[in-house]
C-alpha positions as CSV (number, residue, x, y, z in Angstrom):
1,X,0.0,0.0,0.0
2,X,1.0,3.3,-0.9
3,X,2.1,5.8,2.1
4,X,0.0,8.6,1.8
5,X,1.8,12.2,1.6
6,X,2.7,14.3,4.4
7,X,1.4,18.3,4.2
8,X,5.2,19.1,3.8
9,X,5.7,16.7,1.1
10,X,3.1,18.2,-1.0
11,X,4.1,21.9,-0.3
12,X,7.7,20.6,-1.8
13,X,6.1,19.0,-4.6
14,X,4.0,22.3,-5.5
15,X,6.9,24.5,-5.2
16,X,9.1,22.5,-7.7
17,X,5.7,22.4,-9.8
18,X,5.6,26.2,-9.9
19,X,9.5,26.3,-10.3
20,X,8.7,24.3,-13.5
21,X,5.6,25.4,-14.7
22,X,6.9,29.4,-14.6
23,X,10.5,28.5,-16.6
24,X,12.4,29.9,-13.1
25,X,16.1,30.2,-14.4
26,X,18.8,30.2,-11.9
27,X,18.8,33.1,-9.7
28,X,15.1,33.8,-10.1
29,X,13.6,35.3,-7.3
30,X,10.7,32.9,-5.6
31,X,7.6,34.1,-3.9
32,X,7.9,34.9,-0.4
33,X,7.2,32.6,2.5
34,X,4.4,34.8,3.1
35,X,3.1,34.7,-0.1
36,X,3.2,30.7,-0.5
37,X,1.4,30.9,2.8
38,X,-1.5,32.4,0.9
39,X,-1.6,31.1,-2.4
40,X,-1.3,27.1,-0.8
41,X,-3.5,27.7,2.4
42,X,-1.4,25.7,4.4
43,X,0.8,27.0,8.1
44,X,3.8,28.9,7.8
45,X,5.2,26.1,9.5
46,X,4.7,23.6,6.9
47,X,6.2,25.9,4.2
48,X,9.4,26.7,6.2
49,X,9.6,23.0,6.4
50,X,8.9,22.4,2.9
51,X,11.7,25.3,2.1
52,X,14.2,23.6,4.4
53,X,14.0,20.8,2.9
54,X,13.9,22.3,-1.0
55,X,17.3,24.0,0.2
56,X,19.1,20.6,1.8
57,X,18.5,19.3,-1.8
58,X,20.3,22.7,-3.4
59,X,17.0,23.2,-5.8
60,X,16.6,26.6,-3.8
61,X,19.0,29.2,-2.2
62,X,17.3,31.1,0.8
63,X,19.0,34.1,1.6
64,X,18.3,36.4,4.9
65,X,16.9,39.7,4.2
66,X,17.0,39.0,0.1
67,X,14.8,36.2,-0.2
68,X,14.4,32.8,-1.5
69,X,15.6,32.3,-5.1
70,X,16.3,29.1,-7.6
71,X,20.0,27.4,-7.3
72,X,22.3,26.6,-10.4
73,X,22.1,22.8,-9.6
74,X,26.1,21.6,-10.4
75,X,27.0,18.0,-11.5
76,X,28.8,17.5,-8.6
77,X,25.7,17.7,-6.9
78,X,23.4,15.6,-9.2
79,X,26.2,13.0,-9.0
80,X,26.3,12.9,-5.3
81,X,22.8,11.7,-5.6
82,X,23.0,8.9,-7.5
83,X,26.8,7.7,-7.8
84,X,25.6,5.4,-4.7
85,X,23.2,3.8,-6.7
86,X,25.6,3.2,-10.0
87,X,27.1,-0.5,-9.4
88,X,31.2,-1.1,-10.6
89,X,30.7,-3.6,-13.7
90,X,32.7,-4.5,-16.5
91,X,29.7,-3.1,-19.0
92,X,29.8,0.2,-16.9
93,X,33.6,0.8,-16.4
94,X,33.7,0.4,-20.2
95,X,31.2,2.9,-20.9
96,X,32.8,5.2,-18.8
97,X,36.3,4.9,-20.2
98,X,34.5,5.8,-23.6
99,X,33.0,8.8,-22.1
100,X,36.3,9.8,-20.6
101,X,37.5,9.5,-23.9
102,X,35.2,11.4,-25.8
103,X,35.4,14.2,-23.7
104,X,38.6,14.6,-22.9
105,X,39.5,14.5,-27.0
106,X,37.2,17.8,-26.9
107,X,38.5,19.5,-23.8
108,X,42.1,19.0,-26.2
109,X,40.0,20.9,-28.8
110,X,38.9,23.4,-26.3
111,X,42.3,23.9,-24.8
112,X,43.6,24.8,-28.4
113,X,40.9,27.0,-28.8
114,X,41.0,29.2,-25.9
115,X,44.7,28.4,-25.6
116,X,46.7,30.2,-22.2
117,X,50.1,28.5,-21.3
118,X,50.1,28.8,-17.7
119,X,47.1,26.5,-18.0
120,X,49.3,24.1,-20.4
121,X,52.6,25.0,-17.8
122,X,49.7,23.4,-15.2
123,X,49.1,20.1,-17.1
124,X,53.6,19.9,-17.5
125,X,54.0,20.6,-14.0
126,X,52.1,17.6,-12.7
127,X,53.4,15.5,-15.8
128,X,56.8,16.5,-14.2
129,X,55.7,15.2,-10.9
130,X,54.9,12.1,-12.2
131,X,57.9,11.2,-13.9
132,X,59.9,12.4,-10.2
133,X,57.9,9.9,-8.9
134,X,58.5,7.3,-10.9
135,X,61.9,7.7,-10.9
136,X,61.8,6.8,-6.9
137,X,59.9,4.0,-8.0
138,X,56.8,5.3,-6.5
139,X,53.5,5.3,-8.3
140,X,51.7,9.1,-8.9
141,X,48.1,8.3,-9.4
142,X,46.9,11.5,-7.7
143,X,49.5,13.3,-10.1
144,X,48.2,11.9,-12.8
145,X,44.5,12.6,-12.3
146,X,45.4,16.0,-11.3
147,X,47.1,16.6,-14.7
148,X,43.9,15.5,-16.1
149,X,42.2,17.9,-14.6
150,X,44.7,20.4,-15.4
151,X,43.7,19.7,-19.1
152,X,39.8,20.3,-18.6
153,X,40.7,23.4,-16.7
154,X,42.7,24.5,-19.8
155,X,39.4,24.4,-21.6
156,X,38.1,27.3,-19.6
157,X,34.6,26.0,-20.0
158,X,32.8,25.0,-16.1
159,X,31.2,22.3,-17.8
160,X,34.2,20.1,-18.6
161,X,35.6,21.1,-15.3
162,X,32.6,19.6,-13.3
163,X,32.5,16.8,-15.8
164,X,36.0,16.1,-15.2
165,X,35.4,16.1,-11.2
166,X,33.2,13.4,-11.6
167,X,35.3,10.9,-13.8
168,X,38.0,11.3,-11.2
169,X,35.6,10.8,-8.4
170,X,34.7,7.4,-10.2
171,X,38.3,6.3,-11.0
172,X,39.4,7.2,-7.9
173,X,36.4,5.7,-5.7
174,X,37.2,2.0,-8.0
175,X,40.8,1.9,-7.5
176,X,41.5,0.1,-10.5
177,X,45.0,1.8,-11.3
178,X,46.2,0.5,-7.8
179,X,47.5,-2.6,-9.5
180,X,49.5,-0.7,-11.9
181,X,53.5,-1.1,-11.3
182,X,55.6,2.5,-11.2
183,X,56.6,1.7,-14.7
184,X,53.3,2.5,-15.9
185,X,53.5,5.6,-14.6
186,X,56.7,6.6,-16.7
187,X,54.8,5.7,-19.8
188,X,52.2,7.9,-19.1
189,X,54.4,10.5,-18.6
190,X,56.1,9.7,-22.2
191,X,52.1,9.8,-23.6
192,X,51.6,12.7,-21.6
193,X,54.0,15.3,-22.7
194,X,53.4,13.8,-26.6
195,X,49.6,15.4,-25.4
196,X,50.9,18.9,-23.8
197,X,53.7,19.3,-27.1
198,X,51.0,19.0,-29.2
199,X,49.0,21.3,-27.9
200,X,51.3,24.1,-27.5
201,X,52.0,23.1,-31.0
202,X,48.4,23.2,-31.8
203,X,48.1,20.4,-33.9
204,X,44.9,18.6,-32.6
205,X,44.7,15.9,-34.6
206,X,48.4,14.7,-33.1
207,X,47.1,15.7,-30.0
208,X,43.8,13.8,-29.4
209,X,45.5,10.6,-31.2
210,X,48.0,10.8,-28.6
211,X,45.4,11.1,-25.5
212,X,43.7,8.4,-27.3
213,X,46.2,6.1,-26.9
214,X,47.1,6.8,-23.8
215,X,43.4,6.0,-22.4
216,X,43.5,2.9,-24.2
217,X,45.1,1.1,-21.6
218,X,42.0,2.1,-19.1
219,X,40.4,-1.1,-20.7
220,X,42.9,-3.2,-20.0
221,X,42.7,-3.0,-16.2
222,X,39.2,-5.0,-16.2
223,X,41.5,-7.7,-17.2
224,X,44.2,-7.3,-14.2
């Protein structure tokens, strides 16, 4: 049997309804609490509730003395929600490694585009710190998902950015590179810097082939 909705949960459900229903953009400004009062017919109590609870799931920002407005929902936060619920199989790793792949080829295409060096200077710096690493024998995975990230910084597009925080939440969560020996490590750096001299170079195509191969391996780790 179905359990029957709480006053609150209905207030929430209307509000989201009339966030919908009006097109309210990010940073729109909300009715008042007052106002929701009247136009529901339910307690102020209920709505501050209902608002509370809008807020703990970042669809609304309430601010003291300003009001209550609609909140840019990031992908961090939509992936905090349901990267609980995504299971580690072989048939989702893979689909992942092609999504990596596919977007990291475009942030290369973006980094060309809206090309800064100290953003590339970013991507060599932690390359170099893998390959110092490496040559203590010690493995660099942070390094080397923080030169990633370097790269979708590079992009200067949020998008990518946030994207790119979520990959490396999943790689990082799974582990799978933990089984990699240190020499690894020095070949990525090799596949690395073949990436960062052909985008300073801007030649793309050399570019992308080379992160393409590089990511490759990624599939090969469901078989270690």
């Amino acid at each position: 049997m179905q359990r029957k909705q709480t006053l609150t949960e209905i207030v929430f459900e209307r509000i989201k309804t009339y966030i919908s229903e009006n097109q309210c953009q990010p940073g729109d400004r909300l009715p008042t609490e007052k106002e929701i009062v009247n136009m529901l017919g339910v307690s102020r109590t209920i709505v501050r509730e209902a608002l509370k609870s809008l807020q703990s799931q970042e669809i609304i920002d309430i601010k003291q003395g300003s009001g209550i407005f609609v909140k840019e929902i990031e992908f961090q936060t939509l992936w905090g929600k349901v990267s609980p619920f995504i299971k580690f199989t072989p048939v989702k790793f893979k689909e992942l490694v092609d999504t990596r792949i596919i977007l990291e080829l475009g942030a290369i295409e973006l980094a060309i585009q809206h090309y800064q060096l100290n953003k590339i200077n970013q991507m060599s710096y932690w390359n170099d710190q893998i390959f110092e690493k490496a040559l203590k024998g010690e493995k660099s995975k942070e390094e080397d998902l923080l030169f990633h990230k370097a790269l979708f910084n590079a992009t200067g597009n949020d998008t990518y950015i946030q994207l790119s925080s979520i990959l490396n939440d999943y790689f990082s969560t799974h582990r799978l590179e933990d089984s990699v020996g240190f020499e690894e490590f020095i070949r990525s750096y090799k596949e690395h810097k073949l990436v960062i001299d052909s985008i300073i170079n801007k030649d793309s195509e050399k570019a992308k082939e080379a992160m393409k191969n590089h990511l490759n391996h990624l599939y090969l780790l469901l078989e270690s």
